[in-house]
C-alpha positions as CSV (number, residue, x, y, z in Angstrom):
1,X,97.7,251.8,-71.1
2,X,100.1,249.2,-69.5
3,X,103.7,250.9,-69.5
4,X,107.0,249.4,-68.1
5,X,110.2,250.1,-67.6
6,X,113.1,247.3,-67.7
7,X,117.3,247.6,-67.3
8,X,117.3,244.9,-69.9
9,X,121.3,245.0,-69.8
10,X,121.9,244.2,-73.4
11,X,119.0,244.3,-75.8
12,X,120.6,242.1,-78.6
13,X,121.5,239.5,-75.9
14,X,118.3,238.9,-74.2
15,X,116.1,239.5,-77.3
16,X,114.1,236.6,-77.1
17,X,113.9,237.3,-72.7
18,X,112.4,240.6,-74.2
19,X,109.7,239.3,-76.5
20,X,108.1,236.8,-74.3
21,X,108.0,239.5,-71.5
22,X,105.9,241.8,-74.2
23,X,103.7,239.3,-75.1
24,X,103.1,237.5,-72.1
25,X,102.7,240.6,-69.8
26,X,100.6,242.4,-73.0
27,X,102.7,245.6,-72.3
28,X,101.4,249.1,-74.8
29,X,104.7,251.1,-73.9
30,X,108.1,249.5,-72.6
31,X,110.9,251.8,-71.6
32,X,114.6,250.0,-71.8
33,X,117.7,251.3,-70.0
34,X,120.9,249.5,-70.8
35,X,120.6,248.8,-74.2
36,X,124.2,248.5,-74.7
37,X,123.7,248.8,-78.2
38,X,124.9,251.3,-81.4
39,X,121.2,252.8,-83.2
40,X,122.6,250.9,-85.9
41,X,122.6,247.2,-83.9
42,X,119.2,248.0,-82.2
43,X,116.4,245.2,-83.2
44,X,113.7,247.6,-84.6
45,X,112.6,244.7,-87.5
46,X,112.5,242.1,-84.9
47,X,110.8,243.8,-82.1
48,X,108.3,246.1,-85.1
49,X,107.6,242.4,-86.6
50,X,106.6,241.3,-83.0
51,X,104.0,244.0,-83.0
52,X,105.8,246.9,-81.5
53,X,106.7,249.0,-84.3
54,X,107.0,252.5,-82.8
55,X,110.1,253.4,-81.5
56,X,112.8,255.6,-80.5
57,X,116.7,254.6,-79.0
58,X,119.7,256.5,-78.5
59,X,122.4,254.0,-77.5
60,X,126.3,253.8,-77.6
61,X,128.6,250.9,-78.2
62,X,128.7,248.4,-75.1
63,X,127.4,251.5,-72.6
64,X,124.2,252.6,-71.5
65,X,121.3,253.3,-74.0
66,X,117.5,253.9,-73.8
67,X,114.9,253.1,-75.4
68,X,110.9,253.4,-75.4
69,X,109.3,251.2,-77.9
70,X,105.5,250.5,-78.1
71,X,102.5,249.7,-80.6
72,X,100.9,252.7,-81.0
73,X,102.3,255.5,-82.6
74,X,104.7,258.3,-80.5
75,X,103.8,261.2,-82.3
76,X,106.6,263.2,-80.1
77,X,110.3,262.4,-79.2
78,X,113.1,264.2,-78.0
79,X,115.9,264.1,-75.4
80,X,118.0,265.8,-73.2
81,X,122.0,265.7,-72.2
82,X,122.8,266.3,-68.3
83,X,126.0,267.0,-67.0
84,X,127.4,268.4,-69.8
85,X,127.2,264.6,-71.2
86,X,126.0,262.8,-74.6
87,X,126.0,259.5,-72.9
88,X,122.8,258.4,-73.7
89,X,120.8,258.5,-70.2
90,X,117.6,259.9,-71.3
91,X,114.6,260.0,-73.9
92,X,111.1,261.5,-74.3
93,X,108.1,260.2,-75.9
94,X,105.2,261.8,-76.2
95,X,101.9,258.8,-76.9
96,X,99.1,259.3,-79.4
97,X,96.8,259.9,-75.9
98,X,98.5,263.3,-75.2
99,X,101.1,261.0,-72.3
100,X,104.6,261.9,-72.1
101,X,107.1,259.6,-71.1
102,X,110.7,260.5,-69.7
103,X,113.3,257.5,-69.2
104,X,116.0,257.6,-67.6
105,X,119.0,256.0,-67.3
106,X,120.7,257.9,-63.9
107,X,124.3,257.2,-62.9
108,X,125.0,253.9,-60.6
109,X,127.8,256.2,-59.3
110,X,130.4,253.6,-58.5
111,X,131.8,251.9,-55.3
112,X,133.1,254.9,-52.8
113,X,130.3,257.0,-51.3
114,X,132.6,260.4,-51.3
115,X,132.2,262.9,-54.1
116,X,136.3,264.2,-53.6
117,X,137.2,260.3,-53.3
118,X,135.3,259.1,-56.3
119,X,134.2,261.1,-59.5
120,X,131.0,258.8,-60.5
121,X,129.6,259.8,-57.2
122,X,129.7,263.1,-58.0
123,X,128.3,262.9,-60.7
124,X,125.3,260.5,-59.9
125,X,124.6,263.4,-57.3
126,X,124.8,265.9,-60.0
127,X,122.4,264.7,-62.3
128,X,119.7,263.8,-59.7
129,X,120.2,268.0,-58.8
130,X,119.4,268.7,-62.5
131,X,116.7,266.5,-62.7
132,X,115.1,268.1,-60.2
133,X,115.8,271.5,-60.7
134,X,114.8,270.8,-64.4
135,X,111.3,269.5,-63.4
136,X,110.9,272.1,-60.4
137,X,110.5,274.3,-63.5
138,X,109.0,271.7,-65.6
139,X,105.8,271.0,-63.1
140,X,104.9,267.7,-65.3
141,X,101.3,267.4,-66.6
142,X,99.7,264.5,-68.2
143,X,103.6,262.8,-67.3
144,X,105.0,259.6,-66.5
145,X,108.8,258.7,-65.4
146,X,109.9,256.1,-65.4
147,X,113.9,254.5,-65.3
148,X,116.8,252.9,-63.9
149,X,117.3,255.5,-61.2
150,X,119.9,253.7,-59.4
151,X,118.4,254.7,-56.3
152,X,116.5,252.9,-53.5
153,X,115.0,255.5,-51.4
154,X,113.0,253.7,-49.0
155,X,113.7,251.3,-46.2
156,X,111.4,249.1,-47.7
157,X,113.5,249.5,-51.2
158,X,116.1,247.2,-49.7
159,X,117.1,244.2,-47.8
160,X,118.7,245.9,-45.1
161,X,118.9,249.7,-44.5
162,X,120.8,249.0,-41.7
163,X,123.5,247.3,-43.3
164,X,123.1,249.6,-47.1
165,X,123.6,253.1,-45.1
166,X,127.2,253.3,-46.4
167,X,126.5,251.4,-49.5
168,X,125.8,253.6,-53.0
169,X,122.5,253.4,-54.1
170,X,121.0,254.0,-50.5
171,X,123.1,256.3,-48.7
172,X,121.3,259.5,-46.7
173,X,122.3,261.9,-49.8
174,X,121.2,259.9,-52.5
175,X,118.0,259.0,-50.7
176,X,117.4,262.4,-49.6
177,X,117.9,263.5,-53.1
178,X,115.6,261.5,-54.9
179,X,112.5,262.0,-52.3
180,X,113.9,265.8,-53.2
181,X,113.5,264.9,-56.5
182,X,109.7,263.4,-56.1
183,X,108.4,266.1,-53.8
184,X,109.9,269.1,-55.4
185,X,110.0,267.7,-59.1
186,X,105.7,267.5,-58.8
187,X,105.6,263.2,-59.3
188,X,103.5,261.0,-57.4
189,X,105.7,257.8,-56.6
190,X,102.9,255.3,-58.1
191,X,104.3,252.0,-57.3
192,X,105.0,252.6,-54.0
193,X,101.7,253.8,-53.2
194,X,100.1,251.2,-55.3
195,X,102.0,248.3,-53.0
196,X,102.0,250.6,-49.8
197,X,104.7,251.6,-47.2
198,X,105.0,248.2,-45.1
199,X,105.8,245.8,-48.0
200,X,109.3,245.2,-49.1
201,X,109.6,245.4,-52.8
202,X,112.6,245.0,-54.9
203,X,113.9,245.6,-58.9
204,X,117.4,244.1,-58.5
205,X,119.4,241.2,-56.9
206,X,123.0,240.7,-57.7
207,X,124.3,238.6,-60.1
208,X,127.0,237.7,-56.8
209,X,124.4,235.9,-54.9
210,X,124.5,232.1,-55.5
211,X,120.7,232.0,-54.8
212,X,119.2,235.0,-55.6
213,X,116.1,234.3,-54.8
214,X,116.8,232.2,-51.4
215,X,118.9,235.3,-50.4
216,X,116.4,238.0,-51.6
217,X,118.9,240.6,-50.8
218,X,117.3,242.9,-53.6
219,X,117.0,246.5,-54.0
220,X,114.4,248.8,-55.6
221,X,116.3,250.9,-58.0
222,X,113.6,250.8,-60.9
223,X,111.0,252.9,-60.8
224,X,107.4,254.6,-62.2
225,X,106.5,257.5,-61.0
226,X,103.5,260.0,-62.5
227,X,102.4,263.5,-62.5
228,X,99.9,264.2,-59.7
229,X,97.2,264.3,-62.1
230,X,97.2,260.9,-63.2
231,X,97.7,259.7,-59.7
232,X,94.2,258.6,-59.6
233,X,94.1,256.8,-62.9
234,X,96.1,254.1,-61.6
235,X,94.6,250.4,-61.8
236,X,97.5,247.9,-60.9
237,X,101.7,247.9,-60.6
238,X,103.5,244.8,-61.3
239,X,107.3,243.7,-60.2
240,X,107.8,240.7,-62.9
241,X,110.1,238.9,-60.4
242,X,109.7,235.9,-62.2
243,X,112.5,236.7,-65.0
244,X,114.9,237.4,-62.5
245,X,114.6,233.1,-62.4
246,X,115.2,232.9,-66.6
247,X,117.5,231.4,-68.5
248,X,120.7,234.4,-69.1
249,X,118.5,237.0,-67.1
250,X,119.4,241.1,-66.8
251,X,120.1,241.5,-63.2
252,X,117.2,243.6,-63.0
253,X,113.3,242.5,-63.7
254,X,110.7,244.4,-65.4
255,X,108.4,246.9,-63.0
256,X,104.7,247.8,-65.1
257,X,101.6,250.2,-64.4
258,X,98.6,249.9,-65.6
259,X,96.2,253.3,-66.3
């Protein structure tokens, strides 16, 4: 099985972006975040017509929204709310191979590092707390998650840690909570380990940068992560850093596994 997970920001707008990368990349399971898009609006005749007729979303008007789409049948799906929200951050899929697949969609958390200061903050730290006290309790068998988890925990997840310390997305108590999160939660950290500790990966470069890829000020904030048990079954990981270059891309590229 070939899974990935992709911040497509905006499914309707970069439909097309999103077909090629299926075909091309010969993906089984794709996980969205950022669909941005009302159930009603979602493309299930396009993308079942495409060969990907198995799906389940949960999206909102111009807002977050997930999605895990792929073509053979889910025979399980369900979701949860955190933080006492319906905002559309998560969904669970469970394949016709006894998998199950959580995707998330985790608070960015806004601009000020300081949870008195700045509400989103706050909240971003509150939902990574009940994500792992919810799999603490969980302990994920036969499991893969995968998402936009706003998070770069790693020096290696970034450009600079130096220079990201104070920035969200790689500050000590986001970092410190999503290793928390990995250790405590029972997930192995499979692209990571597929890649190694020395080499700098990344998920996401600014739309700011004139020259994203000259720059390569990226971040890894996308991630795929799988119970212990099928730590072994991993063949490859891919960062599809080539659609970062496309014509209208998400700021984000598309991160797979293979098992």
């Amino acid at each position: 099985m070939k899974i990935a997970t992709w911040n497509i920001n905006s499914v309707r707008l970069r439909l097309d972006l999103l077909l090629g990368f299926l075909k091309e990349a010969d993906i089984d399971v794709l996980c969205l975040q950022e669909t941005k898009t009302q159930d009603m609006y979602f493309p299930a005749g396009e993308l079942a017509a495409a060969g990907w007729p198995h799906q389940v979303f949960r999206g909102e008007k111009s807002y977050n929204g997930v999605a895990i789409i792929a073509r053979r049948p889910l025979v399980k799906t369900n979701h949860m709310e955190w933080t006492g929200k319906s905002d559309c951050r998560h969904i669970w899929a469970m394949t016709e191979d006894g998998i199950g697949v959580h995707n998330f969609y985790v608070p960015a958390g806004g601009d000020i590092p300081d949870v008195v200061e700045n509400p989103k903050f706050a909240h971003k730290l509150q939902f990574i707390d009940e994500m792992t006290s919810h799999f603490q309790a969980y302990k994920p068998q036969s499991e893969i998650l995968v998402g936009d988890l706003n998070i770069a925990p790693l020096a290696n997840d970034v450009w600079s840690t130096k220079q990201l310390l104070k920035i969200i997305s790689h500050t000590p108590v986001e970092t410190d909570g999503l290793k928390r999160l990995i250790a405590d939660g029972g997930w192995h950290d499979a692209v990571r380990a597929y890649f190694g500790d020395g080499q700098k990966i990344y998920s996401w470069w600014s739309y700011r940068a004139r020259d994203w890829a000259a720059s390569d000020r990226g971040r890894r904030l996308d991630h795929i992560w799988v119970s212990h048990d099928l730590a072994d079954r991993v063949v490859q990981a891919e960062i599809h850093r080539d659609l970062r270059s496309a014509d209208k891309p998400s700021d984000h590229v598309p991160i797979s596994l293979t098992l």
